[in-house]
C-alpha positions, 0 to 999 in steps of 0.5 A: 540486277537492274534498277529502272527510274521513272520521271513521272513530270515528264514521263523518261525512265532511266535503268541503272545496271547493278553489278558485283559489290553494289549487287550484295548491298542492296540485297542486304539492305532491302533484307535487313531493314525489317529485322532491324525495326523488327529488332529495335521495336523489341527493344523498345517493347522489353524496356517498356515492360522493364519500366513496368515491372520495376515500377510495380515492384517498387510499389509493393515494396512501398506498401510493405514499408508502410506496413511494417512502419504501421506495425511498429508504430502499433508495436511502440505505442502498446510497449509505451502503454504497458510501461505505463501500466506498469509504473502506476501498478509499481507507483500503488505497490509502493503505496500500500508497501507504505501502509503495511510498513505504518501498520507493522510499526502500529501492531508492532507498539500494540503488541509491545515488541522490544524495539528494533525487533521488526524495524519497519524504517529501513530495507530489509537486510539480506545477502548472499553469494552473486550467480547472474542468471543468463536467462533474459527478462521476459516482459510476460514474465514480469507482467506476471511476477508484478501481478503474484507480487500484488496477490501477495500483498493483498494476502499480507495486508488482509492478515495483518489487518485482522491481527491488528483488529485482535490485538487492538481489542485485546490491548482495549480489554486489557486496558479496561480490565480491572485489575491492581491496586490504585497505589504503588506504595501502602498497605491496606487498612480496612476491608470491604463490609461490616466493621467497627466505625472508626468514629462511633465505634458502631458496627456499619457497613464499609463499601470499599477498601482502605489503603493507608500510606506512611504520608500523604501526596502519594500517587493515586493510580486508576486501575483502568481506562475510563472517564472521569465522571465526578472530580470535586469534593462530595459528602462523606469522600472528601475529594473524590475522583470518580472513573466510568470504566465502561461496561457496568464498572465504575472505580472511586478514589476518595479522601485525595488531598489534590485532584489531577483530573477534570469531569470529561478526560480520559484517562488510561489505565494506571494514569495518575488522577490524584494524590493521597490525602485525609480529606472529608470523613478520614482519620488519616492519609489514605486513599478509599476504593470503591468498586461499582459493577451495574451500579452496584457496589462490589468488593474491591478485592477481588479485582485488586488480586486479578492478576494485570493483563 
């Protein structure tokens, strides 16, 4: 192989004869130089692509990250929410879990239950062998169990509430409802309608009952609530207590030698409103009872064998 060298300033050549080794190595280098840029330029092509993908690749793992933390942040605020809603639906159960144990004790006291029988106060006591259930708690499931709890109490209070109405107007009749007689202690001395007068010894009408007792300042009972309507001394009655029971029915207690109560209180049924005595037109201690329905007088016997309600 012969290589020949121009000058090109002054114009002489100059051939250089290749022989042997130096022969091999030209021809290997003259071929190999494009394989080599062939082979470096993919070189630089893959990693350039390898930077791409890489680069691409971390970017979708970034949006899945954002996502996933959006979605647990979305997650945690809902969690945060239901746990709020259900503190406040807690918060009011123990509320009305309040009410219905006032309202107990109430018809409880209504309706003369012996004490300790329905204690309203405390826990309620039960028991039993533990078995620890291996079901986990589902949040849907509590969900559920606080809202038939709820169902429930709304069941239990509006039954309650309309025993409570039954009661409270039985107990108001039976507090209205004449019945009794207006002293513990005595006998009755004279009956309702016509008698010999004790002072004239002439027939006359007697408007009510007499009851007579060993001495006077015996308690004088009214045999119903009501209100005190006349309290002093009047014509004939001596002191006299007068009670509007409501309804049409009006009691007098008369002769009393001490008044216990005023015009305007209230009084309940078998609340003591005077004391026996043998004031005004009386020949001795007793106490006279008049029985008054539509401002009619009536005959007090018939309400002083009622039985008591």
């Amino acid at each position: 192989m012969k290589l020949i060298l121009v000058d090109q300033q002054h114009g002489h050549t100059k051939t250089i004869v290749l022989k042997g080794w130096m022969k091999g190595f030209l021809s290997l280098c003259l071929l190999g130089a494009p394989v080599a840029l062939g082979y470096v330029g993919f070189q630089l092509a893959a990693t350039h692509t390898s930077a791409v993908s890489i680069h691409s690749v971390a970017e979708d793992w970034e949006k899945q990250l954002q996502q996933q933390l959006s979605q647990l942040a979305s997650a945690k605020l809902d969690s945060e929410q239901q746990i709020e809603a259900l503190t406040i639906r807690l918060a009011m159960l123990q509320a009305r879990l309040l009410r219905l144990d006032a309202m107990g004790e109430r018809i409880t006291d209504i309706a003369g239950l012996e004490d300790g029988e329905f204690d309203f106060s405390g826990p309620v006591p039960m028991g039993g062998p533990y078995n620890e259930s291996q079901a986990p708690v589902d949040r849907t499931q509590l969900i559920a169990a606080v809202g038939q709890l709820e169902q429930q109490l709304d069941n239990r209070q509006d039954q309650l509430e309309i025993l409570e109405r039954i009661l409270v107007e039985q107990h108001n009749q039976s507090e209205v409802f004449l019945a009794g007689r207006p002293i513990e202690e005595g006998w009755m001395s004279s009956r309702f309608g016509q008698r010999n007068d004790p002072f004239t010894g002439r027939r006359a009408f007697h408007s009510g009952v007499d009851f007579a007792t060993r001495s006077a300042g015996a308690n004088i009972n009214s045999v119903a609530s009501g209100v005190i309507t006349w309290s002093g001394d009047r014509s004939g009655y001596g002191l006299m207590v007068e009670v509007n029971h409501g309804n049409g029915y009006i009691t007098r207690y008369a002769h009393a030698q001490e008044l216990l109560a005023d015009v305007g209180d209230i009084v309940k049924k078998g609340e003591t409103i005077a004391l026996v005595g043998s004031t005004g037109r009386s020949t001795g201690p007793h106490v006279h009872f008049e029985v008054y329905k539509n401002g009619r007088v009536v005959d007090p016997a018939s309400y002083i064998n009622r039985t008591v309600r």
